[in-house]
DODRENPA-229184 format. One record per residue (C-alpha): residue in three letters; x, y, z. Coordinates in steps of 0.001 Angstrom, whole numbers, plus 500000, padded with zeros to 6 digits. Layout:
BEGIN
ALAXYZ ...
//
This chain:
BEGIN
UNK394349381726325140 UNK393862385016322699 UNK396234386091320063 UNK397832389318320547 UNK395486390989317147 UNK392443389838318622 UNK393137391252322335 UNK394399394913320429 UNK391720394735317324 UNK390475398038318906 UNK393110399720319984 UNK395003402581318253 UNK398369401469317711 UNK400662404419316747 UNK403959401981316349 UNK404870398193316257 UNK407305396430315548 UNK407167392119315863 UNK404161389502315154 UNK400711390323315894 UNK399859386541315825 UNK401715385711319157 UNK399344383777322177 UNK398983385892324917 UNK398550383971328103 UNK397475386980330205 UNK398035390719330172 UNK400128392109333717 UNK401300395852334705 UNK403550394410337342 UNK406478393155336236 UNK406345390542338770 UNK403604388637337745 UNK404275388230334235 UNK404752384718333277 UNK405339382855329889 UNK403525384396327108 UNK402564387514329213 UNK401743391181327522 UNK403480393534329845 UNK401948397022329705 UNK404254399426331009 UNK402697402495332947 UNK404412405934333682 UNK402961405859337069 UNK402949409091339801 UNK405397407596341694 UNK407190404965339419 UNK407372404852335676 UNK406457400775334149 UNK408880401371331710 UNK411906400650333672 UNK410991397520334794 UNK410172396209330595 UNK413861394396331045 UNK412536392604333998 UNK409079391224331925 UNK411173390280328965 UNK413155388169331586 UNK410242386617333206 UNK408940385750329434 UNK406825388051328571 UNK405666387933324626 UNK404582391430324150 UNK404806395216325379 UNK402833397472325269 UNK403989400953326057 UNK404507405023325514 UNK408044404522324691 UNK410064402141322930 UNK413951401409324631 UNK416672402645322471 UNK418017398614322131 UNK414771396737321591 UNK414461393104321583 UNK413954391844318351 UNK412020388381319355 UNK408978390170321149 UNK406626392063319543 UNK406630395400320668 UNK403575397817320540 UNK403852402053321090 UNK400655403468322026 UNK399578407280322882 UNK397841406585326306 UNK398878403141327846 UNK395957403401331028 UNK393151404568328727 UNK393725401293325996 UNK394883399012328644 UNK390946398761329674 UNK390262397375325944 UNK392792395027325631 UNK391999393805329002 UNK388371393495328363 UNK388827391946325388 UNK391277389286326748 UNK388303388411329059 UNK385497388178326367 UNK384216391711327074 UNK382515390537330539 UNK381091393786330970 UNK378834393537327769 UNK377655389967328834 UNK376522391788332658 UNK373889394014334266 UNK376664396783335268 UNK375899399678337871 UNK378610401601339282 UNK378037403914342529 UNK380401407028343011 UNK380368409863345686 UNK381995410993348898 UNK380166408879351228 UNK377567405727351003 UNK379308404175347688 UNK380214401018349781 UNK376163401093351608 UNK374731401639348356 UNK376483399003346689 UNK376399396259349227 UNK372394396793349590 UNK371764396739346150 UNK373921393312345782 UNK371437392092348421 UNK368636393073347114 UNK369257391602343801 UNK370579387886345356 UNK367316387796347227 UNK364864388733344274 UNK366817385634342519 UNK369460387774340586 UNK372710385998340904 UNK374958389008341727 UNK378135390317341963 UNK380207392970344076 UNK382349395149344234 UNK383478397175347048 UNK385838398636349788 UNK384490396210352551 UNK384624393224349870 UNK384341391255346294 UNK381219388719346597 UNK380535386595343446 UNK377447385195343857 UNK376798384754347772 UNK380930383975347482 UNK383123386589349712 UNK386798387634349267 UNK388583390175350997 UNK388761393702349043 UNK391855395346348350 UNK390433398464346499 UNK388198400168346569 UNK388107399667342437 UNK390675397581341451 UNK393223397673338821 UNK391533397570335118 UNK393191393938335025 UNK391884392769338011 UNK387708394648337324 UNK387950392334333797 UNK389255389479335875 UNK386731389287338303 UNK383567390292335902 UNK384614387154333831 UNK384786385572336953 UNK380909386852337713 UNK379795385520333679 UNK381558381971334441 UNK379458381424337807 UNK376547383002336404 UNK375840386437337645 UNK373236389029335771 UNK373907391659337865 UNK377047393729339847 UNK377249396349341705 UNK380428398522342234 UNK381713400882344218 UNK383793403646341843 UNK386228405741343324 UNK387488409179341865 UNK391017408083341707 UNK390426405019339730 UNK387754407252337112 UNK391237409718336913 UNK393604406866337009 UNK391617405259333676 UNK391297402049335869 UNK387506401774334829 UNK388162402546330781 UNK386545400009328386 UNK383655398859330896 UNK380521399015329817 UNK378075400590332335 UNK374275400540332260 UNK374055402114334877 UNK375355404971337283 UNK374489406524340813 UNK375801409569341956 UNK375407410053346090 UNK377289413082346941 UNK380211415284346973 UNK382007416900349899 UNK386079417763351133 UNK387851414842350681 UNK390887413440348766 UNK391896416932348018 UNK395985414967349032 UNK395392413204344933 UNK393370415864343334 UNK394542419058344694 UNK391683421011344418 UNK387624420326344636 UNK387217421709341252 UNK389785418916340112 UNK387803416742342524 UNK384570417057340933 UNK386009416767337280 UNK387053413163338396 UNK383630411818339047 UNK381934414358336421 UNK384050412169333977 UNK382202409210334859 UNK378870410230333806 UNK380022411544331278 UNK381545408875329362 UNK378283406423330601 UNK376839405174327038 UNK372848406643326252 UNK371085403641326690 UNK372179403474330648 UNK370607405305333523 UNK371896408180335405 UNK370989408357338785 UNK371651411790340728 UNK370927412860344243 UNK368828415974343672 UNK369246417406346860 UNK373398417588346332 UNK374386421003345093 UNK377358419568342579 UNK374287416482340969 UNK373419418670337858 UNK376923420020337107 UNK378236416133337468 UNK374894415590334818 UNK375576418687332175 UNK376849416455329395 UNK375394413509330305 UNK373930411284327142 UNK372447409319329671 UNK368250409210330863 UNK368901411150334107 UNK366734409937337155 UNK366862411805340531 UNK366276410974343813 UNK366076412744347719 UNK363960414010351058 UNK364124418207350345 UNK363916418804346333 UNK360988417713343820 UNK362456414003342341 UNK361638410896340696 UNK362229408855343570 UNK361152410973346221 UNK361272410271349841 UNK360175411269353413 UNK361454410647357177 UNK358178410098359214 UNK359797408538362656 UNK363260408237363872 UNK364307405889366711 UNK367537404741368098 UNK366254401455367100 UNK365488402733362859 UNK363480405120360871 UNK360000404813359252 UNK359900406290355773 UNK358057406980353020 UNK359499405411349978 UNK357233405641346691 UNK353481404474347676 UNK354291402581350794 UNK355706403209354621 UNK358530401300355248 UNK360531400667358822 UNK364319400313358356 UNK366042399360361111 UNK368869402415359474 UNK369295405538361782 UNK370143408592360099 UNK369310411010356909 UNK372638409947355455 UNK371341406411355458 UNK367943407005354390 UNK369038408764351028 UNK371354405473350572 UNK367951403910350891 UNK366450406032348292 UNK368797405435345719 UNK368736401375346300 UNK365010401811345713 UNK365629404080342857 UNK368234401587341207 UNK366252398461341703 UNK363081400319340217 UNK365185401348336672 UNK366962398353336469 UNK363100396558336273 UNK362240395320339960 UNK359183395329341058 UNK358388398346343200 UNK356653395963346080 UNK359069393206345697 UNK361771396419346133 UNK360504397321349075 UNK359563394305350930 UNK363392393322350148 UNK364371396923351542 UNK362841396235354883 UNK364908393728355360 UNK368293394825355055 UNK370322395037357297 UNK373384398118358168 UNK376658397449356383 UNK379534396877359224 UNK381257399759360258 UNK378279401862359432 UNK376495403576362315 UNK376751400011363723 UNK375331400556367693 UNK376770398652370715 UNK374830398371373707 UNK376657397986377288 UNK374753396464380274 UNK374643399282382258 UNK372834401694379707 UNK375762403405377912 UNK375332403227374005 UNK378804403048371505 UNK378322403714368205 UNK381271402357365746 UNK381455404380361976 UNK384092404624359184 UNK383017408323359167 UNK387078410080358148 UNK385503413265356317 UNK384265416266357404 UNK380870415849356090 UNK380371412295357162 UNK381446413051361123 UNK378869415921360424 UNK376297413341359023 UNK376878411176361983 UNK376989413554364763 UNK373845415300363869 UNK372012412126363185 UNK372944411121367302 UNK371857414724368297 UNK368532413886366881 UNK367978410779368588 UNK369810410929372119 UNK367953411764375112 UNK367078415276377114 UNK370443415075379388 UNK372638412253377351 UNK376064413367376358 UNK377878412890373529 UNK381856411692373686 UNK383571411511370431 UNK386478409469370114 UNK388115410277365957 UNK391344410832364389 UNK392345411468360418 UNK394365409210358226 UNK398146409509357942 UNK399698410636354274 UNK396410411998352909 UNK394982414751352666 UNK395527417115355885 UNK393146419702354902 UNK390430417840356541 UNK392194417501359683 UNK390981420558361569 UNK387644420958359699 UNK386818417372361471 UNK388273418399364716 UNK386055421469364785 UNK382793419487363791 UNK383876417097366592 UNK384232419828369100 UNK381303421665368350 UNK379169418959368259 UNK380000416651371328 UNK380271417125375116 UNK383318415355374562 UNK385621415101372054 UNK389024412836372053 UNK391281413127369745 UNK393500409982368702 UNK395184408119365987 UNK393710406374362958 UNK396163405191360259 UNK399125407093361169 UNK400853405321358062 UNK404381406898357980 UNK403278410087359752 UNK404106410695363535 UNK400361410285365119 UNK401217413477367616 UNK401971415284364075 UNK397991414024362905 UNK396800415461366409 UNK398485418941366240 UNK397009419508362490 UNK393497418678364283 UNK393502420763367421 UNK394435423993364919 UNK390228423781364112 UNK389588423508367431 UNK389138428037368873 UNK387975429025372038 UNK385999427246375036 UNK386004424693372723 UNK389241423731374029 UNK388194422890377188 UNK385850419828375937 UNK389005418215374079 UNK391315415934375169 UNK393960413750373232 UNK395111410154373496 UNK397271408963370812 UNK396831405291371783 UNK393858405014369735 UNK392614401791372208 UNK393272403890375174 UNK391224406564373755 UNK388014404191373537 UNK388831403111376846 UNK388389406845378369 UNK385720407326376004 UNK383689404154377811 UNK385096404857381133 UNK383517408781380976 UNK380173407585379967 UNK377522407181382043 UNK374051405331381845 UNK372299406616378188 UNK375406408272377399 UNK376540407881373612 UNK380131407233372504 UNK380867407662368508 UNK383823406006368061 UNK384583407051364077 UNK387130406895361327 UNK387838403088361012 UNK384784401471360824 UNK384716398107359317 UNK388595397768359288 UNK390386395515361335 UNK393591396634361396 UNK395573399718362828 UNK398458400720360222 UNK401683402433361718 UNK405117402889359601 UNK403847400483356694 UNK402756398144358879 UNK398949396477359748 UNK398764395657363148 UNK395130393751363657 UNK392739396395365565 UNK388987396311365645 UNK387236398945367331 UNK384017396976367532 UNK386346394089369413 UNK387817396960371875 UNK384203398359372808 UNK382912395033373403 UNK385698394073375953 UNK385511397270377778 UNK381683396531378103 UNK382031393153378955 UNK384822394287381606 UNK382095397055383302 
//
């Protein structure tokens, strides 16, 4: 147990009032969860303001708050502590409750639109099998050390990251790997961490619902690099048009890597196959069992990462070989009578883009291509006919359907789609809004060396309608239609 001055000792206190010398038995923002001894700190949320519920913590016992605002009638036997910016000094006093676990670990964190949760995941791998004991952190799942527990973020809560890296020091870990999103770089849910590293993969339309605009969009994750310290790495994507402006006041060594522009960590497709890729990474050829450019420059940047953090490049690469796809992520199903399904947690614009063009590459002279994909209920619905129209242009077949309606009618979802959708392009378009009725059309329209892309969900394994998670697995629905053929 800290004391309340050690847990602050860095933190810029503009009023107090009460005993600095209290024990602080753990530090909550929900009131909740706050137990005897608790420091509460009260956030002015987007959607509800901490500072109402400071009369529920004081009942639940907390010791200390710590907040923007002090009540009119405060109570005189806590100690009460006013600060400027709650979210931004709530990653200090959280770190420090935990013994600064950040400073005391090998910490990379992995932003972008898409292949934060690949990227992450392989490196973990990587680094458990050279005989680094690791840690995670990601939207599939936390692993600490070859241990698994389910994800909830895709970066927690600054409470929680601390919470879990001390978790990593106490069994041992050297290295972790996380996924960073741009809400929780905007939200402050990543201030006080100490970084050594940081890999940028790309940027494209998404989450425009939060940030409003892509200019707002890129600021998020420019932040990032730009608060990573000078002695860490900086690892860009060359061949993304938004890398250098995320890298402009970066105090960081930058490092790039990619296929198309000169880079550190350059790399080259030499054979694609439905079954993986041969590549070219540094001085060796390598065969991945990964299909697609998309995955290949997730590659690249694992190799990259391993390299600056001190692997050696051979061990790097023999590791590399190895690996095998995250779940959800261009993950292939084969059915008995020749039809191939391809399941993938592709939900923007640019990843169904990715995806599509990676299976017009590989499928044969007269296979067709039937798309089964929906967008996400109650975020952002700018990408809903920008998919549709990739969808359409790019299959023989396209089907539109629900994802995560959330509180949003999924007919609603559809209509926003089909507006993308001009022309003949209507006639290749169909929609089901029973999204396991829509797989089962999908399946029951292909024929032998046929390929179905079944994308959106991925590695989730539920189906979430009016606040509620209903279990669905489209890799579960694929195999019992193929089992049923």
């Amino acid at each position: 147990m800290k004391h309340l001055r050690e847990i602050l000792q860095n933190v810029q206190v503009l009023e107090s009032q009460g005993s600095f010398d209290v024990p602080v038995s753990g530090i909550e923002m929900n009131s909740q969860k706050v137990k005897e001894g608790s420091l509460f700190a009260a956030i002015q949320g987007t959607q509800v303001d901490g500072h109402k519920f400071i009369p529920d913590a004081i009942q639940s016992g907390a010791s200390a708050i710590l907040c923007e605002k002090f009540p009119d009638k405060k109570n005189e036997n806590l100690t009460w502590i006013r600060v400027e910016d709650v979210p931004a000094v709530l990653g200090e006093a959280a770190s420090a409750f935990y013994n600064h676990p950040s400073r005391q670990l090998h910490l990379t964190g992995v932003t972008g639109t898409n292949g934060k949760t690949s990227v992450a995941t392989f490196l973990y791998h990587v680094f458990e099998e050279a005989g680094y004991p690791s840690g995670l952190i990601s939207t599939i799942k936390t692993a600490v050390h070859k241990k698994d527990y389910e994800a909830t973020h895709t970066t927690p809560d600054v409470i929680t990251l601390n919470k879990l890296l001390h978790q990593m020091v106490e069994n041992g870990c050297s290295h972790v790997f996380m996924e960073v999103s741009s809400h929780a770089i905007d939200q402050k849910r990543i201030a006080g961490l100490n970084f050594r590293g940081g890999i940028f993969t790309n940027l494209t339309h998404d989450h425009l619902d939060y940030h409003k605009t892509f200019k707002n969009y890129l600021r998020a994750k420019k932040k990032f690099f730009d608060e990573l310290p000078s002695e860490a790495f900086a690892l860009i994507n060359t061949d993304d048009k938004n890398a250098r402006v995320l890298v402009q006041n970066c105090k960081s060594e930058i490092q790039t890597y990619g296929l198309k522009q000169t880079a550190d960590f350059k790399g080259r497709i030499l054979e694609r196959a439905i079954e993986g890729t041969e590549i070219k990474i540094g001085p060796e050829n390598v065969w991945v069992p990964f299909i697609g450019d998309f995955n290949i420059y997730n590659l690249l940047a694992v190799y990259a990462t391993a390299v600056l953090i001190g692997l050696d490049q051979q061990e790097a690469l023999k590791i590399i070989s190895r690996l095998q796809p995250v779940p959800g992520r261009f993950e292939t199903l084969h059915s008995g009578n020749g039809k191939v399904a391809i399941v993938d947690y592709a939900h923007t614009p640019d990843a169904l883009l990715n995806v599509l063009k990676t299976i017009q590459q590989l499928r044969k002279e007269n296979s067709r291509i039937i798309t089964v994909v929906g967008a996400g209920g109650d975020r952002d619905k700018t990408k809903r006919p920008e998919m549709a129209s990739i969808g359409a242009e790019l299959s023989n077949r396209l089907i539109l359907t629900s994802d995560n309606p959330r509180s949003e009618a999924p007919e609603e979802i559809i209509r926003d789609m089909k507006k993308g959708i001009l022309g003949e392009l209507k006639n290749r378009v169909i929609s089901i809004v029973n999204r396991k009725e829509a797989i089962r059309t999908a399946c029951l329209l292909a024929e032998k060396d046929d390929i179905i892309l079944i994308a959106g969900k991925g590695h989730e394994t539920y189906q979430e309608i009016q606040g509620v998670k209903h279990h669905f697995d489209d890799k579960e629905i694929v195999k019992e239609i193929f089992n049923e053929e």
